[in-house]
C-alpha positions as CSV (number, residue, x, y, z in Angstrom):
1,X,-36.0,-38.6,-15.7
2,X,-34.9,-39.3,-11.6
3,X,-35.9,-37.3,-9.3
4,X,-34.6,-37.3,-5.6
5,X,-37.7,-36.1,-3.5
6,X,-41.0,-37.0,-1.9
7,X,-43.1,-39.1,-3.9
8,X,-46.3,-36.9,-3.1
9,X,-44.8,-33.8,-3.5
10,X,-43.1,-34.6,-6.9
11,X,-45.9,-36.7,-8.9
12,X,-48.3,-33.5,-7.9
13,X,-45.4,-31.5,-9.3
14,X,-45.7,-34.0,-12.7
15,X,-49.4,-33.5,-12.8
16,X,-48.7,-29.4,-12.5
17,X,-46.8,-30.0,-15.9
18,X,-49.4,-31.8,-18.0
19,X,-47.3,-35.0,-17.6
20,X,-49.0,-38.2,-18.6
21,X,-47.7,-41.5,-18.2
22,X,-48.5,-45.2,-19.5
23,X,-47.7,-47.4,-16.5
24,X,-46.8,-47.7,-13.0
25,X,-44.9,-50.7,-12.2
26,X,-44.0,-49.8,-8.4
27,X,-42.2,-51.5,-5.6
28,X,-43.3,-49.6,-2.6
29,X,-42.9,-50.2,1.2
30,X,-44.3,-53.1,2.6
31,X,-45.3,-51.6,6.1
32,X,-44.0,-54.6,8.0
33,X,-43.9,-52.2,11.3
34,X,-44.0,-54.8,13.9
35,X,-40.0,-55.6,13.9
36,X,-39.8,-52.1,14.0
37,X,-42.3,-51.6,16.9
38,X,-40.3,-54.0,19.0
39,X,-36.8,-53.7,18.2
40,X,-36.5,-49.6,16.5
41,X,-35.8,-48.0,13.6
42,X,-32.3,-48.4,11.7
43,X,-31.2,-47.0,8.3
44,X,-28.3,-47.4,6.2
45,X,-27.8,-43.8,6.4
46,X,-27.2,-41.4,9.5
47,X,-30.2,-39.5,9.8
48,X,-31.5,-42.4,11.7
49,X,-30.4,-44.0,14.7
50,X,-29.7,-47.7,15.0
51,X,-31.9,-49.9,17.9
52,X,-29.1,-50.9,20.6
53,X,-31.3,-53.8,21.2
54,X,-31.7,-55.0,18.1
55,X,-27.6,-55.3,17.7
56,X,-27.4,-57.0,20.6
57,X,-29.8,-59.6,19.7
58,X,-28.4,-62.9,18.0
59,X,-31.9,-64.4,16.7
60,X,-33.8,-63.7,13.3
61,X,-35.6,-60.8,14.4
62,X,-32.8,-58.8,15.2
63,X,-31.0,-59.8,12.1
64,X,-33.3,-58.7,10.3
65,X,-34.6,-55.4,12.3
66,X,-30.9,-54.1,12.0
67,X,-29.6,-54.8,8.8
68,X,-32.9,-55.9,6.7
69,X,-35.6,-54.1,5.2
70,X,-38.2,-54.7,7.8
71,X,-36.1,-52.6,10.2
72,X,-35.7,-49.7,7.7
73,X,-37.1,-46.1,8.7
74,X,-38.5,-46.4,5.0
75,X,-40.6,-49.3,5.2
76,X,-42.4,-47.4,8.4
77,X,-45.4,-45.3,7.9
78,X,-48.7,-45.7,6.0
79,X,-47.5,-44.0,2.5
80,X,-48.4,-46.9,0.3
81,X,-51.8,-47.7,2.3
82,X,-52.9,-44.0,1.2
83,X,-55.6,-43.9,-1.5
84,X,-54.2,-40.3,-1.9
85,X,-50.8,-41.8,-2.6
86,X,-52.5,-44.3,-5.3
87,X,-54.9,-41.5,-6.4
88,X,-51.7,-39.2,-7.6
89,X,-50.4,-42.2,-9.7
90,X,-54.2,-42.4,-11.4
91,X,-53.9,-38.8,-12.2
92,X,-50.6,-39.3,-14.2
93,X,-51.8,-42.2,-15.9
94,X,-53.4,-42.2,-19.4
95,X,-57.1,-43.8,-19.3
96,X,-56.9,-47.5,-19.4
97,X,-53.3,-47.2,-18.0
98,X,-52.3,-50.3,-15.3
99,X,-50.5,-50.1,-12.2
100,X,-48.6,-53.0,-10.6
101,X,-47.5,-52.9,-7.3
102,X,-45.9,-55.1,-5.3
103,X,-46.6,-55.6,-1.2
104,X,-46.3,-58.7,1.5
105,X,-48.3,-61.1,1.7
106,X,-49.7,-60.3,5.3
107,X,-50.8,-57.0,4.3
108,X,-51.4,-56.5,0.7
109,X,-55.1,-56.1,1.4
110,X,-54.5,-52.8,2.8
111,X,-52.3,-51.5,-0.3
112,X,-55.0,-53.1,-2.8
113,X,-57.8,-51.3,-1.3
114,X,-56.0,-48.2,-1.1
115,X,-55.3,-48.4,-5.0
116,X,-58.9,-49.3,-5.3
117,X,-60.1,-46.5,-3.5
118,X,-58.0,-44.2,-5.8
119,X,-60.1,-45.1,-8.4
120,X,-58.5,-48.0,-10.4
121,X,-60.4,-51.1,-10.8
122,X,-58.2,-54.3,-9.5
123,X,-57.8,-56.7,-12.2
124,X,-56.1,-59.0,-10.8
125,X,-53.3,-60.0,-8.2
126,X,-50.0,-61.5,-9.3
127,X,-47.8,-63.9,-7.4
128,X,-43.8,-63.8,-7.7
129,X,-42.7,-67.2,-5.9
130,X,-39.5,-68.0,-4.2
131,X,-38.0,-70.5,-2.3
132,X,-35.1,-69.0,-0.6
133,X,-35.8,-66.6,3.2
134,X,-36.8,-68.0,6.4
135,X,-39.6,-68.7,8.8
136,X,-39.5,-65.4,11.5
137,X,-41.0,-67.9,14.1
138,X,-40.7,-68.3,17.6
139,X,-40.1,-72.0,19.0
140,X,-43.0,-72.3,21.6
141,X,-41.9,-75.4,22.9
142,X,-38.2,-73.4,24.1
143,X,-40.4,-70.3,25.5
144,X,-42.7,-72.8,27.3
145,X,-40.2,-74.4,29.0
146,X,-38.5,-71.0,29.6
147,X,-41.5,-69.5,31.2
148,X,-41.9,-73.1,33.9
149,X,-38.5,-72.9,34.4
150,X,-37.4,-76.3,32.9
151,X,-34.3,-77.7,32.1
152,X,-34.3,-78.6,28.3
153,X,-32.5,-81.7,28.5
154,X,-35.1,-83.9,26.8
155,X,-37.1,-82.0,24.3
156,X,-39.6,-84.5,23.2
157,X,-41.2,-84.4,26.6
158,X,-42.4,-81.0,26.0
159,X,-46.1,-81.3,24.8
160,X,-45.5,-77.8,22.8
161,X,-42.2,-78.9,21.1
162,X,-42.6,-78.7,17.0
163,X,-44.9,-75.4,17.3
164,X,-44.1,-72.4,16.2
165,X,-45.5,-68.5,15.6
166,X,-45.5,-67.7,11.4
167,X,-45.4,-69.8,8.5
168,X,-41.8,-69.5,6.3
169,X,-42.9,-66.8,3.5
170,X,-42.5,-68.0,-0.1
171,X,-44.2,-65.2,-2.3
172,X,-45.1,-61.3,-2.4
173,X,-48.1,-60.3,-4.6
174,X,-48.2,-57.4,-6.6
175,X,-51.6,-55.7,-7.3
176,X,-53.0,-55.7,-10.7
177,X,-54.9,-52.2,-11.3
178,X,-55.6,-50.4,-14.4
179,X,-57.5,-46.7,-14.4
180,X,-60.7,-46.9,-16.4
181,X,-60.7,-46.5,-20.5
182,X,-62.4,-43.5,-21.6
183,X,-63.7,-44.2,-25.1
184,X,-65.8,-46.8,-24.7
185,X,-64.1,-50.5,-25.8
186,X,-60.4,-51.3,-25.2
187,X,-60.1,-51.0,-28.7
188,X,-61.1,-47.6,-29.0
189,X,-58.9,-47.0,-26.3
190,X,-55.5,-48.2,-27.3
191,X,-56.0,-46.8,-30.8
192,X,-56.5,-43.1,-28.7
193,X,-54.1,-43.5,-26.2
194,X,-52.3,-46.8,-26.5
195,X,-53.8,-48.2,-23.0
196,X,-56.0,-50.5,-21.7
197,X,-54.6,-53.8,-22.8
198,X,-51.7,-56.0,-21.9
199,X,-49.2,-56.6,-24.0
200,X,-49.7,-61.0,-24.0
201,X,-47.5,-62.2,-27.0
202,X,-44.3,-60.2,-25.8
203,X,-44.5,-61.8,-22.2
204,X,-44.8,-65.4,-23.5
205,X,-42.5,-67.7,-21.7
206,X,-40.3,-69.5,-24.3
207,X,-40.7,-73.2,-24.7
208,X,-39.3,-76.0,-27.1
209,X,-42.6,-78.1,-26.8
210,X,-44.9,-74.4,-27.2
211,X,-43.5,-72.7,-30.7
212,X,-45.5,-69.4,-29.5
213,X,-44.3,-69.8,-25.8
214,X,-46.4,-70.2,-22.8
215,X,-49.5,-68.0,-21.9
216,X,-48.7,-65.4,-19.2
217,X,-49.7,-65.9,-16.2
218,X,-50.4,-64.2,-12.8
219,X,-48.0,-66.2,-11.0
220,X,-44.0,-66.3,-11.2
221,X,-41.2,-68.2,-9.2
222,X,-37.6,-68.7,-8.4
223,X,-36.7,-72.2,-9.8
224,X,-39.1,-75.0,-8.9
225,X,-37.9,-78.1,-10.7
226,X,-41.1,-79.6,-11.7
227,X,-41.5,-79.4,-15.6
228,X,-44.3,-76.6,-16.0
229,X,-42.4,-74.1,-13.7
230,X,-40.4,-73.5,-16.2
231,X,-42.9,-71.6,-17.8
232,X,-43.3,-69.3,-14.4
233,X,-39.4,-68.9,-13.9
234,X,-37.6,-65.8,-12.5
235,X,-34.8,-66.3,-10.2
236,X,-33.9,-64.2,-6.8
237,X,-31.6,-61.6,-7.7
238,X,-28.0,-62.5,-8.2
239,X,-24.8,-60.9,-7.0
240,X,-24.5,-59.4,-10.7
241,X,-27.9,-58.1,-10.8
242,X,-27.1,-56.3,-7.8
243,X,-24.3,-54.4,-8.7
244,X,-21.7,-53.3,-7.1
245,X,-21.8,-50.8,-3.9
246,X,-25.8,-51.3,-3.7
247,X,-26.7,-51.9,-0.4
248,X,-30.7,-51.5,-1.0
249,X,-32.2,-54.5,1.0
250,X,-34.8,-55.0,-1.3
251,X,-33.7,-55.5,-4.6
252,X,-35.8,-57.0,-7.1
253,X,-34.6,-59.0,-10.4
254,X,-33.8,-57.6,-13.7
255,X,-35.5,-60.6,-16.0
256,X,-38.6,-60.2,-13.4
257,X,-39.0,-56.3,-13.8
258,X,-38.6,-56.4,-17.5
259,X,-41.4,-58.9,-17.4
260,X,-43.8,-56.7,-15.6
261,X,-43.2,-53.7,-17.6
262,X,-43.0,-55.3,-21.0
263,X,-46.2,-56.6,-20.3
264,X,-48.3,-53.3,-19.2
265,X,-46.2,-50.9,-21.3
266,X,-47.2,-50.1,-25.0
267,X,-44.1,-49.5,-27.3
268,X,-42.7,-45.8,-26.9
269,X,-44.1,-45.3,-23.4
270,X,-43.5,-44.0,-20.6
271,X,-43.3,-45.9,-17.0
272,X,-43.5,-44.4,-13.7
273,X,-41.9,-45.4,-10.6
274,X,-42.9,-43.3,-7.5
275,X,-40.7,-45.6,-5.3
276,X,-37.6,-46.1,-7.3
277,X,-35.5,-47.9,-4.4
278,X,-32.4,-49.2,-6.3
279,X,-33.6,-48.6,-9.9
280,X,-34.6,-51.5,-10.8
281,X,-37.8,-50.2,-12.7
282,X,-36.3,-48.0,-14.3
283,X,-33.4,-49.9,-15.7
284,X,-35.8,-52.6,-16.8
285,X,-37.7,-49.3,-18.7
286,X,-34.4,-48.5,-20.0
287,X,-33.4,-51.8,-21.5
288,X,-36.9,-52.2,-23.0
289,X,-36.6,-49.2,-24.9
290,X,-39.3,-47.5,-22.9
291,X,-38.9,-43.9,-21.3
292,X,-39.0,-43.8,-17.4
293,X,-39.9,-41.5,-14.6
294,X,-38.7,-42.5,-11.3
295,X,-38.8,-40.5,-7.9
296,X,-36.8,-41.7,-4.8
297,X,-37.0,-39.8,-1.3
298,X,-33.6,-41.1,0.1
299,X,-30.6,-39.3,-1.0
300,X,-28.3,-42.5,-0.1
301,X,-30.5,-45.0,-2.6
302,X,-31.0,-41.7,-5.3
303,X,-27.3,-42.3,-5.8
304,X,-27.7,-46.0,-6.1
305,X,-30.1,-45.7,-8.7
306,X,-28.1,-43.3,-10.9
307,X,-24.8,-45.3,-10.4
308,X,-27.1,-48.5,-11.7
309,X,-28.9,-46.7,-14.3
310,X,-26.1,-44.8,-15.8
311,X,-23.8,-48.0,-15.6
312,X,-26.4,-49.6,-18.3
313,X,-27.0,-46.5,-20.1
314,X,-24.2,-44.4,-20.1
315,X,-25.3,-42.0,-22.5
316,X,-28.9,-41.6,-20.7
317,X,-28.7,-38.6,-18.8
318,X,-27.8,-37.3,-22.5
319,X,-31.2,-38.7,-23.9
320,X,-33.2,-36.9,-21.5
């Protein structure tokens, strides 16, 4: 099921029905408003208008306030550092259901304590790894000399040359929450609604020296080449995984959704996304055999995700 609305509005809509669900595995906004503070808001679409200044900037920041996802009306707002936002999702979810949503690393205290305060208990905090993006840093040492006045002709005279403004960013976390079991023991639980446990042996990482795979863990990468990361390894998503015509900024990997909802889902369930994006949820639901709810505010990415989803599943809006 895809729905093209407001989040809020549409999972109080599910609860109206009596829907239940069995996980949440959510890529919401990340907040990063402070490109947008300083350079405006720009959107693929044309209900927004497009920062002047920021296209006539040549450095990082203005690549990336008017053409990435930091400089996206979407990612503006508070929405996912809402308990009430997080509390809707607990509502939906069967007792001992988990949630696992993804954030930046410079603010995913506020999203984590938001979920918390909805009433899930964080379990834990899971790291995807990558080694591609770049540093959104300022060189000091050119703004010094800027601000004196001086000629840069030698720069290793500048006491301030080398130092910089932010690190290069290399991972986003995803909170690790489940809602509380109601009968007692985990056991009890899954045997009444088939929640409260993670699904370990299905989200073993395969190895030739490990006959029963690797132990999941709560951290995955991109490709490090030292010999345990294979056991961690999800690569940055490809031209394929993409798809054609999707212009979502944010995309996230096939192979690495699969992984998070295999591993939170019980067989036959059902998996919400409240911030579909591109569809990447739910065609990771889809090709898992699992049933999927997915709700996406923007009509422009509500297409992308039924082009994507309907280009795997052809005969899904058939099984519905």
């Amino acid at each position: 099921m895809n729905i093209n609305g407001d989040c809020i509005e549409e999972m109080q809509k599910l609860i109206n029905q009596g829907i239940k669900v069995d996980a949440v595995v959510t890529d919401p906004p990340y907040h990063l408003q402070s490109i947008v503070d300083r350079f405006g808001k720009t959107s693929l679409s044309d209900d927004t208008k497009t920062s002047e200044r920021a296209r006539g900037r040549a450095d990082g920041y203005a690549r990336m306030s008017a053409g990435g996802f930091m400089g996206q009306e979407w990612d503006g707002g508070d929405i996912a550092f809402r308990a009430e936002t997080w509390k809707l999702a607990w509502e939906l979810l069967k007792p001992g259901g988990h949630i696992l949503a993804f954030s930046a690393s410079r603010n995913y205290h506020r999203m984590a304590v938001a979920i918390e305060d909805a009433g899930f208990e964080i379990r834990d905090q899971m790291m995807w790894l990558y080694g591609s993006g770049f540093p959104k840093s300022h060189n000091i040492g050119k703004n010094v000399d800027k601000t004196l006045g001086n000629e840069r002709e030698d720069l290793g005279n500048s006491d301030w040359e080398g130092w910089g403004t932010a690190l290069k960013p290399a991972h986003e976390p995803i909170a690790v929450g489940r809602k509380a079991i109601s009968e007692g023991t985990v056991a009890k639980n899954v045997l009444k609604h088939r929640t409260g446990a993670i699904n370990i042996d299905a989200s073993r990482i395969k190895s030739d020296e490990l006959s029963e795979g690797r132990f999941p863990a709560n951290i995955m990468h991109d490709g490090l080449q030292q010999d345990w990361a294979r056991f961690f390894y999800c690569p940055k998503v490809s031209k394929k995984d993409r798809g054609k015509n999707n212009k979502h900024p944010t995309v996230k990997p096939q192979e690495l959704m699969k992984y998070l909802v295999r591993l939170v889902t019980p067989k036959g369930g059902t998996v919400l996304d409240p911030f579909m994006g591109s569809g990447s949820t739910g065609m990771a639901a889809k090709d898992l055999g699992f049933d999927f709810i997915g709700i996406e505010k923007s009509k422009e990415y509500f297409k992308i995700c039924q082009n994507r989803i309907d280009e795997t599943h052809p005969l899904s809006g058939f099984l519905e």
